[in-house]
C-alpha positions in Angstrom: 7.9 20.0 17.7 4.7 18.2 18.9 4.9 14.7 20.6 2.9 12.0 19.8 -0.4 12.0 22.2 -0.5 8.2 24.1 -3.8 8.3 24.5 -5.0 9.2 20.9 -2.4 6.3 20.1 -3.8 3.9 22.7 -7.4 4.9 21.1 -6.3 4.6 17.4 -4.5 1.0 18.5 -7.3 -0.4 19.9 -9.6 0.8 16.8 -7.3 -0.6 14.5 -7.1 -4.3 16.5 -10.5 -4.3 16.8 -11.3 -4.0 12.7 -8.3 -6.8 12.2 -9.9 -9.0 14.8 -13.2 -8.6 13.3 -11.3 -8.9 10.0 -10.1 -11.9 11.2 -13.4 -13.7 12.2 -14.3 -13.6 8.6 -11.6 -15.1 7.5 -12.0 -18.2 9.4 -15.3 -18.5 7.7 -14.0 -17.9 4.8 -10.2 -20.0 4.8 -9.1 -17.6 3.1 -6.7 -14.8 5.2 -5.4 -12.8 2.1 -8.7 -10.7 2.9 -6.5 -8.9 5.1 -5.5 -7.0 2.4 -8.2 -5.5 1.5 -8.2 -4.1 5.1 -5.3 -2.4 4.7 -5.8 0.9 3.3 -8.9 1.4 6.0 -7.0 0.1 9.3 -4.7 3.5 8.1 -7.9 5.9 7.7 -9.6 4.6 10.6 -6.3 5.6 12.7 -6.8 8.8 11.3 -10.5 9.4 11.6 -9.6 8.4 15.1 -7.3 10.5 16.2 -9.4 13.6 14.6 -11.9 12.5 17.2 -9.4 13.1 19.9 -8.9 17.6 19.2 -11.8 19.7 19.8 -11.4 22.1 16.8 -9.9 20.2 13.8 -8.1 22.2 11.7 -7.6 22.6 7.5 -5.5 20.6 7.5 -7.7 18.0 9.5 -9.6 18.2 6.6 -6.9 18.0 4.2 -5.4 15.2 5.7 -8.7 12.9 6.5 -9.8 13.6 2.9 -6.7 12.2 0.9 -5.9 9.1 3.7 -9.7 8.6 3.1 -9.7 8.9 -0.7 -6.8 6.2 -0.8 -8.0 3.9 1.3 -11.3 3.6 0.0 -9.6 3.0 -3.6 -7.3 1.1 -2.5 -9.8 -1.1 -0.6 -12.2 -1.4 -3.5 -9.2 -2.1 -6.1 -7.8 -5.0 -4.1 -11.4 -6.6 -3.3 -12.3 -6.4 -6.7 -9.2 -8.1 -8.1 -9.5 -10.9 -5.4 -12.7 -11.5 -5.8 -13.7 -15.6 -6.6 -9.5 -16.0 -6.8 -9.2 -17.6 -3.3 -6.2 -17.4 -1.3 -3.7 -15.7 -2.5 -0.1 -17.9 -2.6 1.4 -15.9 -0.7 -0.8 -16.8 2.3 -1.3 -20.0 1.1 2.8 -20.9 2.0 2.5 -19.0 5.4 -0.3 -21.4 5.9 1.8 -24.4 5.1 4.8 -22.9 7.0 2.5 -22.5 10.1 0.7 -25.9 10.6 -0.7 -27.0 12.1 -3.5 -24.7 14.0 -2.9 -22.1 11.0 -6.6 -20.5 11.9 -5.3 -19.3 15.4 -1.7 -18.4 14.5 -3.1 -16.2 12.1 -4.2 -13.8 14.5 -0.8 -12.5 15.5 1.3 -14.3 12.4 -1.4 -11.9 9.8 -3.9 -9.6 11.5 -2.0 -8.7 14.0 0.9 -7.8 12.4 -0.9 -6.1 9.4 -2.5 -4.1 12.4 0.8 -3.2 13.9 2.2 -1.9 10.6 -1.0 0.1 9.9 -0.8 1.6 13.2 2.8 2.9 12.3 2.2 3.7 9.0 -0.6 6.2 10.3 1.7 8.4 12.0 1.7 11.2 9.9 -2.0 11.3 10.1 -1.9 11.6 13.7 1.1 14.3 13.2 -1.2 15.8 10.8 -4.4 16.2 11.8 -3.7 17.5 15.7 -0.9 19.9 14.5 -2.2 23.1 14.9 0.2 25.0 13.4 -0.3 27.5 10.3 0.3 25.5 7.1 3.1 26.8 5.0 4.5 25.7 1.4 5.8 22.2 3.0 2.4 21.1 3.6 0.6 22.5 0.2 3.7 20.5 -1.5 3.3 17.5 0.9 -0.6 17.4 0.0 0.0 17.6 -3.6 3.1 14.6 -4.0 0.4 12.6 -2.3 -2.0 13.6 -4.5 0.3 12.8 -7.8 1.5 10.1 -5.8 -2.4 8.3 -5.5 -3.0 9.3 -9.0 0.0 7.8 -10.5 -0.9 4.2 -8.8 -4.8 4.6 -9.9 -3.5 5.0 -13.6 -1.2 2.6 -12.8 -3.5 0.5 -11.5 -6.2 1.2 -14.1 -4.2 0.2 -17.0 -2.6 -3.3 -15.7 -6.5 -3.8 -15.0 -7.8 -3.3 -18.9 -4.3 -5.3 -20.0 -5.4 -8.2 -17.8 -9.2 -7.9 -19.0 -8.0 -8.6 -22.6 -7.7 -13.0 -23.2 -5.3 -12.0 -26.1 -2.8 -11.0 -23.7 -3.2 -14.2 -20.9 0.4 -15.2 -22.4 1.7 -12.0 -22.4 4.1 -9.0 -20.2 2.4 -6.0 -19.4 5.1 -3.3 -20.8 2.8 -0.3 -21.7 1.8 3.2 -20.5 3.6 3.5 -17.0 4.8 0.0 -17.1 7.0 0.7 -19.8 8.5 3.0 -17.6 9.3 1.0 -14.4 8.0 -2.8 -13.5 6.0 -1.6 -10.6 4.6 1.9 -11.1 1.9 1.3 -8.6 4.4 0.9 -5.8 6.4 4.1 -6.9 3.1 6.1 -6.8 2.2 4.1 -3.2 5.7 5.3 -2.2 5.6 9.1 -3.2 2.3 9.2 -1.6 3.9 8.6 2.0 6.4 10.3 1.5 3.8 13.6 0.6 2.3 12.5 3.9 5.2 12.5 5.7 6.4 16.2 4.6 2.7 17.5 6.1 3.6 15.7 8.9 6.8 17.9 9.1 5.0 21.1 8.6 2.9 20.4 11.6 6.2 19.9 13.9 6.0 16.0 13.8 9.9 14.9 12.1 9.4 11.9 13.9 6.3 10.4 11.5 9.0 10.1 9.0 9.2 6.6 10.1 6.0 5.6 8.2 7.2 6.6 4.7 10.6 5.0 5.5 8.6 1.8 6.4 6.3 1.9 3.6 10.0 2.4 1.5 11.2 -1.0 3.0 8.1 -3.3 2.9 7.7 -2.0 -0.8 11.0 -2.4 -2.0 12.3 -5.3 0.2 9.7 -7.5 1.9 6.3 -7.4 0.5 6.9 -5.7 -2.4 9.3 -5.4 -5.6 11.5 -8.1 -4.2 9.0 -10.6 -3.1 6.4 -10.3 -6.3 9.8 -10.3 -8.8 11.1 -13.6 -7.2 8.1 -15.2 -8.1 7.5 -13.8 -11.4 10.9 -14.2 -12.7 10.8 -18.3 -11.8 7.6 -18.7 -13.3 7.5 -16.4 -16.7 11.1 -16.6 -18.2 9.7 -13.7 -20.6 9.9 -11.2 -17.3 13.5 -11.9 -17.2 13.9 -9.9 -20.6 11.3 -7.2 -19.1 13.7 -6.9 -16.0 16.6 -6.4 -18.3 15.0 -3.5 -20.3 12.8 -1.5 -17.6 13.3 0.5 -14.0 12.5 -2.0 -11.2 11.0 1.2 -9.5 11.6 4.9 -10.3 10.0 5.2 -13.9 12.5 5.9 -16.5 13.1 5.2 -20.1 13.4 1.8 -21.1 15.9 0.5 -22.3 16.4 -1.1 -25.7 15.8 -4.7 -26.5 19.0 -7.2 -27.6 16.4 -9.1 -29.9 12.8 -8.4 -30.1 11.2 -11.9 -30.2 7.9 -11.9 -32.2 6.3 -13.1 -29.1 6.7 -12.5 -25.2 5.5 -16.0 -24.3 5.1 -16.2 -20.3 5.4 -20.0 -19.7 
């Protein structure tokens, strides 16, 4: 089993604090710190990248490893921005900024960056696991590599389709409950979750057990903190036609839905 390396931590720490306090900067200029998400995805590469620069002789599957954490985060990254863009603060931040008044700007720091930062930093365990093992790869990592392959795909289509729905004005007063979302009511978070986990079984192969804690964490936040439970909350309060959604489809792990009581001629979000 390999131990984590403190000083390629230390290294990859202070490379991720730096981007969220850079990061954070701009969102003083901008009032607006639900920019932080689109940092995200690159806080977790840039961990990795950084802790490639640490070996001498990277490995396949230093290669293997940078390329899909790279590929995500720069989807990821560009996804969220895009969405965001000319929107404003999201609510979300908008009632931590009430919560946290006043002097919001400076709390920030440690109450979004910082924190965002430290979960990044955790998250990217398996890329530190991953990219120094040198170990030969066997079957583990060619089956970790591809569930994190199906896993990024899966939230791209995902993704992609609630994208074209939303683009539509004839469905403004409408649920979303086609392709993968009549399957499950967050398919984007399933794929997210697979994906980790695929990271997490490379980690394994190259004699890191321990970086299991980053899928388990990314499990948690999906399912129970920033995720499923926080985004249904809201949804279900606001669009009484969710509620019947809910009742008919998988909160997570797609499966078939199930059948309606009464199939209104309309599903009229209020």
């Amino acid at each position: 089993m390999i131990l984590p390396d403190p000083s390629a931590a230390a290294w990859a720490m202070a490379a991720v604090l730096a981007a969220a306090l850079a990061t954070w900067l701009v969102s003083l200029i901008k009032r607006d710190v639900s920019i932080v998400d689109s940092l995200w995805g690159p806080m977790i590469a840039l961990a990795g990248w950084v802790y490639a620069s640490q070996i001498a002789e990277p490995g396949p599957r230093t290669t293997l490893v940078l390329t899909l954490a790279s590929l995500w985060a720069l989807r990821l990254s560009v996804y969220i921005t895009w969405r965001n863009h000319g929107r404003g603060e999201d609510r979300r931040y908008q009632a931590i900024r009430a919560r946290n008044q006043p002097h919001f700007e400076f709390k920030s720091l440690y109450l979004v960056f910082g924190l965002q930062a430290l979960l990044a930093w955790i998250v990217a365990w398996p890329l530190m696991a991953g990219v120094t093992g040198t170990s030969a790869m066997t079957w583990l990592t060619f089956l970790g590599a591809g569930l994190w392959a199906f896993g990024l795909a899966f939230e791209t289509l995902a993704d992609h389709q609630m994208a074209r729905f939303k683009s539509d004005l004839a469905n403004r007063t409408t649920i979303m409950a086609r392709g993968l979302w009549a399957w499950s009511r967050h398919p984007n978070y399933f794929g997210e979750c697979l994906l980790w986990w695929g990271a997490g079984l490379v980690a394994v192969d190259a004699g890191a057990p321990w970086a299991l804690v980053s899928p388990v964490l990314m499990t948690v936040l999906l399912l129970r903190v920033s995720g499923v439970t926080l985004l249904e909350k809201d949804l279900s309060a606001q669009r009484p036609a969710y509620r019947d959604y809910m009742a008919r489809t998988s909160a997570f792990i797609p499966w078939p839905p199930r059948p309606r009581l009464h199939r209104p001629r309309h599903e009229v979000l209020s």
